[in-house]
VMD Tcl script that builds the backbone (N, CA, C; Angstrom):
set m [mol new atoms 219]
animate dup $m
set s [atomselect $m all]
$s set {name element resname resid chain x y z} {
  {N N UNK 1 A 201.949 94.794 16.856}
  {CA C UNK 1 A 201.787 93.861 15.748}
  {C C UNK 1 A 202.875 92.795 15.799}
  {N N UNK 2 A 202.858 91.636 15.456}
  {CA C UNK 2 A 203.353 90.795 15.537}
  {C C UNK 2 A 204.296 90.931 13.898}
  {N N UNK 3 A 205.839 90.091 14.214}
  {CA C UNK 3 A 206.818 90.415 12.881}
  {C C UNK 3 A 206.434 89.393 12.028}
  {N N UNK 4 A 206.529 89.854 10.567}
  {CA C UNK 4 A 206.010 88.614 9.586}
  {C C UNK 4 A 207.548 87.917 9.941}
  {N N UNK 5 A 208.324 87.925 10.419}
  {CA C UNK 5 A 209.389 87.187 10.206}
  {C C UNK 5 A 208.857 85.957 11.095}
  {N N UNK 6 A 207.978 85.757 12.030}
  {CA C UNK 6 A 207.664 84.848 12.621}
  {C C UNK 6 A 206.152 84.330 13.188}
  {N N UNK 7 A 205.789 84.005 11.558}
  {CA C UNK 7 A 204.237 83.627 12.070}
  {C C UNK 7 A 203.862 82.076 12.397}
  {N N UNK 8 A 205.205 81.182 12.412}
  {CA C UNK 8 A 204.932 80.741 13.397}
  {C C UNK 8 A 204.776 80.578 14.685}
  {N N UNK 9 A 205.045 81.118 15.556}
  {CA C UNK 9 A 205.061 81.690 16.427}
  {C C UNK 9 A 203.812 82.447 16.826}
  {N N UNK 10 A 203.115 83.448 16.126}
  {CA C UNK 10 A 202.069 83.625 16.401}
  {C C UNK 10 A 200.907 82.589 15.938}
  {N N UNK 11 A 201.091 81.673 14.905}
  {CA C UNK 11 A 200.141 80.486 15.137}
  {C C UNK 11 A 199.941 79.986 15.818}
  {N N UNK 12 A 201.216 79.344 16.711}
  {CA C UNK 12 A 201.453 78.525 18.151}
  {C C UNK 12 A 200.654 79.555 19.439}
  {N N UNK 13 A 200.926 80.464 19.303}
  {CA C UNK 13 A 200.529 81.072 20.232}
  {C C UNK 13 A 198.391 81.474 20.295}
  {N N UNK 14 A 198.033 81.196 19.140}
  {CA C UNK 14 A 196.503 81.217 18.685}
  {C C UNK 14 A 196.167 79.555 19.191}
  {N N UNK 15 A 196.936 78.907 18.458}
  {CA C UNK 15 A 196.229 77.615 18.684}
  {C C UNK 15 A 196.772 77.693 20.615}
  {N N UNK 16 A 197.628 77.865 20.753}
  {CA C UNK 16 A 197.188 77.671 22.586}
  {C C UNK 16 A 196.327 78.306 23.050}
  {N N UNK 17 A 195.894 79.348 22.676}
  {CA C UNK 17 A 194.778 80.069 23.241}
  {C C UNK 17 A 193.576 79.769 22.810}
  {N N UNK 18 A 193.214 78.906 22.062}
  {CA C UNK 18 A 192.334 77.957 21.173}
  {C C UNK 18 A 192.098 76.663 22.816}
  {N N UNK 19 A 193.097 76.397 22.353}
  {CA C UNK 19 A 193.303 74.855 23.462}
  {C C UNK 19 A 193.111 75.007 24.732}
  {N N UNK 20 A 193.256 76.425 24.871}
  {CA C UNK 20 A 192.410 76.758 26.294}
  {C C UNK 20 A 191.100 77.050 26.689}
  {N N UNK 21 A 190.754 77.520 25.750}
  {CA C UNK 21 A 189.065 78.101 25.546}
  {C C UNK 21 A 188.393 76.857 25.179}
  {N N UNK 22 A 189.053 75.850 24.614}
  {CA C UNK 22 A 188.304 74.508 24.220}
  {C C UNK 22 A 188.469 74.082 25.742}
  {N N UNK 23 A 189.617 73.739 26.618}
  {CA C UNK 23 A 189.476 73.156 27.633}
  {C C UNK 23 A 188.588 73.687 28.690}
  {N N UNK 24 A 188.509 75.016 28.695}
  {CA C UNK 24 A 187.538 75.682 29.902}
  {C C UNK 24 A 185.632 75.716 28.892}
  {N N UNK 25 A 185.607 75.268 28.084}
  {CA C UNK 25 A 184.200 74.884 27.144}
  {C C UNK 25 A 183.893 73.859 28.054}
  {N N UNK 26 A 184.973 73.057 27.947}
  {CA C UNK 26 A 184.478 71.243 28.766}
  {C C UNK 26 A 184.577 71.710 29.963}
  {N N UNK 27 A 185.224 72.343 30.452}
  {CA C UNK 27 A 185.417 72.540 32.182}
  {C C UNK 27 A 183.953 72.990 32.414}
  {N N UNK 28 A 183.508 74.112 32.129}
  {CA C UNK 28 A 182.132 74.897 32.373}
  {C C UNK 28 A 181.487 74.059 31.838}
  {N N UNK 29 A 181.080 72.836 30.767}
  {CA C UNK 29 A 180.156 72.295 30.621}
  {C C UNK 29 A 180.065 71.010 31.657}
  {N N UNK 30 A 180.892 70.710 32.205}
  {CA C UNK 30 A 180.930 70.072 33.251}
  {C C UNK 30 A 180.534 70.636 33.959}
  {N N UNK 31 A 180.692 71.614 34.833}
  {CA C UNK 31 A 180.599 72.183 35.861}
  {C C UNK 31 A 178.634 72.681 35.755}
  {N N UNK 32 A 178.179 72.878 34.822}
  {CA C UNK 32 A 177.062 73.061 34.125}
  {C C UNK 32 A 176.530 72.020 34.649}
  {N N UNK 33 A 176.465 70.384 34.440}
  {CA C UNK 33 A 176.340 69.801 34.616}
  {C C UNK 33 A 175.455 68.941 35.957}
  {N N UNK 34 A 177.183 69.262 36.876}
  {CA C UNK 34 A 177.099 68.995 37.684}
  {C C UNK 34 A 176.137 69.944 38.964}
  {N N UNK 35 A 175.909 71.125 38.266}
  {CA C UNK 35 A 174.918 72.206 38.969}
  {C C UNK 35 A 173.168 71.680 38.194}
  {N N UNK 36 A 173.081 71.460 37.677}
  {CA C UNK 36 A 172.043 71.572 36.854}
  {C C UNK 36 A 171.391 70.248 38.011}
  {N N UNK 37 A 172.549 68.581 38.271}
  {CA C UNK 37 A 171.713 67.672 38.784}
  {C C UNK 37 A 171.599 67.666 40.364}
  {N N UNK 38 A 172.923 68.946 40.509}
  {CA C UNK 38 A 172.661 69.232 42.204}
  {C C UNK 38 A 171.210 70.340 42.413}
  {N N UNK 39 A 171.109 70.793 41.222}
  {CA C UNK 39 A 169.695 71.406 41.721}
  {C C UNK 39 A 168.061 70.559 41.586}
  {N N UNK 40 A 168.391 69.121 40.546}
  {CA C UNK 40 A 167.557 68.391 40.467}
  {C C UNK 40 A 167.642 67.825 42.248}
  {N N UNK 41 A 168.458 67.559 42.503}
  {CA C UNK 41 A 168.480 67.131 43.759}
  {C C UNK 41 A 167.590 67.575 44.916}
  {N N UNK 42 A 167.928 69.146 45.037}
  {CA C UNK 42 A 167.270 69.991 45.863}
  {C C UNK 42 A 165.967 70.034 45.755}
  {N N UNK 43 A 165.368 70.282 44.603}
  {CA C UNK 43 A 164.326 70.013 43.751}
  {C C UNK 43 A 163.161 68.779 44.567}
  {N N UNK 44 A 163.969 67.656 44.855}
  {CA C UNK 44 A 163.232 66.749 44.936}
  {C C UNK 44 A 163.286 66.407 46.605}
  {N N UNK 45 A 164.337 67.108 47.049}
  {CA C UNK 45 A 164.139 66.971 48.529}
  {C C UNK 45 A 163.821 68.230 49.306}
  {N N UNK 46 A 163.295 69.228 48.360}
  {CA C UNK 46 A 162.216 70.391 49.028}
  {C C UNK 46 A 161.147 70.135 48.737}
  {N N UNK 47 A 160.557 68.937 47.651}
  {CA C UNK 47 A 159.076 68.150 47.841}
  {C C UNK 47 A 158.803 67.684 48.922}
  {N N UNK 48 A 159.910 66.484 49.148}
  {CA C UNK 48 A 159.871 65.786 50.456}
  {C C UNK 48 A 159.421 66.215 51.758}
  {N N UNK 49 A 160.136 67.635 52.107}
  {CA C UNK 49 A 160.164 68.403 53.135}
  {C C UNK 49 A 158.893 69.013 53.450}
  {N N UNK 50 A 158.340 69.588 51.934}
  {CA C UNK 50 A 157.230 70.262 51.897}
  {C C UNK 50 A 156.301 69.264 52.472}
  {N N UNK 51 A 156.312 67.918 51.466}
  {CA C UNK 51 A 154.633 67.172 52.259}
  {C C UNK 51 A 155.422 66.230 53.561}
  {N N UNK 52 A 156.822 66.103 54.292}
  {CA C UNK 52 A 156.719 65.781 55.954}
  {C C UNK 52 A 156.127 67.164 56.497}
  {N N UNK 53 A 156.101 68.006 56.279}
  {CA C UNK 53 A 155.915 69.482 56.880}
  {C C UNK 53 A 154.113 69.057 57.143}
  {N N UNK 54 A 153.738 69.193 55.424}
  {CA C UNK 54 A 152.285 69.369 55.574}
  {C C UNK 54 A 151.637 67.861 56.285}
  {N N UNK 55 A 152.107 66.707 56.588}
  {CA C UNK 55 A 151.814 65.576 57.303}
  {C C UNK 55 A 152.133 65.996 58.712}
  {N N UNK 56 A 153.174 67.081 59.364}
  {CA C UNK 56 A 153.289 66.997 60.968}
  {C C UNK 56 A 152.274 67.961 61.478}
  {N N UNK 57 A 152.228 68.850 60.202}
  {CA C UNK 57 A 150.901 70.275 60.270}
  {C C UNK 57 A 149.811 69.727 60.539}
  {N N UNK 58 A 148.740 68.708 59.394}
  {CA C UNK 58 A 148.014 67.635 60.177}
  {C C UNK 58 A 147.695 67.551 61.102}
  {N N UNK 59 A 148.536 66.608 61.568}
  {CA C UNK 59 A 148.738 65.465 62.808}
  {C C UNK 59 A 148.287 66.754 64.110}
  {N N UNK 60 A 149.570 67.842 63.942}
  {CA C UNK 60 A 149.377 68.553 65.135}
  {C C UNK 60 A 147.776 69.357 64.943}
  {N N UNK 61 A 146.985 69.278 64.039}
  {CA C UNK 61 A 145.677 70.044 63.890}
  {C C UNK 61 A 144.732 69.289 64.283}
  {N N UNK 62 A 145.263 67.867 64.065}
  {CA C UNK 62 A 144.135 66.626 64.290}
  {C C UNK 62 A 144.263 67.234 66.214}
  {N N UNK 63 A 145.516 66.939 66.854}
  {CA C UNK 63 A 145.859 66.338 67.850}
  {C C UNK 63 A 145.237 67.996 68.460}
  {N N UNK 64 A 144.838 69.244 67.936}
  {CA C UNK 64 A 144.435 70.230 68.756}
  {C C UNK 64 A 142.746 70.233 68.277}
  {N N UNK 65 A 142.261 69.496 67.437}
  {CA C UNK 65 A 140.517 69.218 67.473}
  {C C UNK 65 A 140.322 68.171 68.476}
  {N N UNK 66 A 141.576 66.834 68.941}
  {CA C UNK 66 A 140.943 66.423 69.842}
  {C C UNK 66 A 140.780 66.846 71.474}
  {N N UNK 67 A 142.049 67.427 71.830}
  {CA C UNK 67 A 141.903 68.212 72.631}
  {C C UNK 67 A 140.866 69.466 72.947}
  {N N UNK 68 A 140.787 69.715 71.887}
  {CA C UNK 68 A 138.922 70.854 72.020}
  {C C UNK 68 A 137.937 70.118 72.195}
  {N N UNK 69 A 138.442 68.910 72.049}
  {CA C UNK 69 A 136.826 68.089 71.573}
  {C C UNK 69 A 136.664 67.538 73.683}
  {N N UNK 70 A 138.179 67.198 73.621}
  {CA C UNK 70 A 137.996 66.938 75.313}
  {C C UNK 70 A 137.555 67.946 76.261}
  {N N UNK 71 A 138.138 69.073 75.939}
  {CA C UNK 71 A 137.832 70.269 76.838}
  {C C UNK 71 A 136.492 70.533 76.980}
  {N N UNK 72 A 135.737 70.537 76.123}
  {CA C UNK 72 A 134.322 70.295 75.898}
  {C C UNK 72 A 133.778 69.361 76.716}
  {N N UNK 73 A 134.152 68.241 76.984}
  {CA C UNK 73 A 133.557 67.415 77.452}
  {C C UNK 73 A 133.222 67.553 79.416}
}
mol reanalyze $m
mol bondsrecalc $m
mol representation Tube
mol addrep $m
C-alpha cells in the first residue's frame, strides 16, 4: 500500500501510467491503420494477379485449340 503521507506521489505516478496507455492507444491506432491500408493494398493487387493469371490461362488454351486444330489438319 502506498503511505498517505505521500499521495502525491502516487498521483504522479497514475497519471504517468495514464500517459502511457494514452500514448500506446495512438501508437496501436496508428499502427492499426497503417495495417488495415497495407492490406487494402494486397487486396487490390491479388485482383490484378488473379485476372493477368486468368488472361495468360486463355491465351495459353487459345494457343493449344490452335495447335489441335493444326494437328488435325
Amino acid at each position: 500500500m502506498t503511505d498517505p503521507l505521500y499521495p502525491n506521489e502516487e498521483l504522479n505516478r497514475l497519471e504517468r501510467q495514464v500517459d502511457n496507455l494514452i500514448s500506446l492507444v495512438h501508437l496501436l491506432g496508428n499502427e492499426n491503420k497503417a495495417l488495415k491500408t497495407q492490406q487494402s493494398n494486397w487486396t487490390v493487387e491479388r485482383a490484378k494477379l488473379i485476372e493477368k493469371n486468368e488472361l495468360a490461362k486463355n491465351r495459353v488454351e487459345s494457343m493449344i485449340g490452335r495447335l489441335k486444330a493444326l494437328e488435325k489438319d
